[in-house]
N, CA, C and O of each residue as an XYZ file, in Angstrom:
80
protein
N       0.849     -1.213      0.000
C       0.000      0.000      0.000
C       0.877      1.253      0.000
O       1.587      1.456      0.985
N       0.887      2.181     -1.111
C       1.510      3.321     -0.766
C       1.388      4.598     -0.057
O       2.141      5.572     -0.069
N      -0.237      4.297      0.858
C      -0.206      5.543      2.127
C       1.102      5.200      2.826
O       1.994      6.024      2.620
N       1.227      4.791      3.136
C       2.428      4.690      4.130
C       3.730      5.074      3.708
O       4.441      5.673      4.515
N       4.230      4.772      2.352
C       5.091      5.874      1.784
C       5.039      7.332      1.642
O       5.997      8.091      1.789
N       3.672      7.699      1.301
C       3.129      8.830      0.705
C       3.062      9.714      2.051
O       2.835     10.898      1.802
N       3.218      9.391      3.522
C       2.948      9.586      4.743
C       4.043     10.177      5.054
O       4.331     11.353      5.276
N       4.870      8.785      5.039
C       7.275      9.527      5.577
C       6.918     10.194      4.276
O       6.891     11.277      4.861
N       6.534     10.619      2.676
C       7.300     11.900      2.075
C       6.665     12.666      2.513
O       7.183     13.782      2.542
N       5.521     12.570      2.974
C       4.719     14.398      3.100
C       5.894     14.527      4.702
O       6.315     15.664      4.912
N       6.275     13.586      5.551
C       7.007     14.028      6.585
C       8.260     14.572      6.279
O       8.713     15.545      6.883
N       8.733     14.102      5.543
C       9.984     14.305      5.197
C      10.182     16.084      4.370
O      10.973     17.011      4.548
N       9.039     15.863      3.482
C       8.372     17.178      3.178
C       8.364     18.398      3.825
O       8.727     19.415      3.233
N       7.985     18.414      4.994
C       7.629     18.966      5.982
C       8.649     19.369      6.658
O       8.651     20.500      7.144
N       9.905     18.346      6.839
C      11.078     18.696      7.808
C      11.945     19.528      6.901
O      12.495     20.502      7.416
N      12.199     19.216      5.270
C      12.689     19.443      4.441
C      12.506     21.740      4.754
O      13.322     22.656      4.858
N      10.935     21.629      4.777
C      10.875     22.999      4.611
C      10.812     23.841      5.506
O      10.661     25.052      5.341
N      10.994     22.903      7.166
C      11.409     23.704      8.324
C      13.032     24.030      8.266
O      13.513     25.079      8.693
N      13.796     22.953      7.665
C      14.624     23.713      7.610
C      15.611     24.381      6.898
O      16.804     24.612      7.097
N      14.282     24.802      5.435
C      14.659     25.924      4.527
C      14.120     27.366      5.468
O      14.278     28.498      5.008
């Protein structure tokens, strides 16, 4: 199932643009 991928990128996403 790819929610669970799609989940860590939106997280990863997220950390990515806290620390732009």
């Amino acid at each position: 199932f790819i929610g669970v991928e799609l989940e860590e990128f939106m997280f990863l996403g997220g950390f990515l643009q806290y620390l732009i």
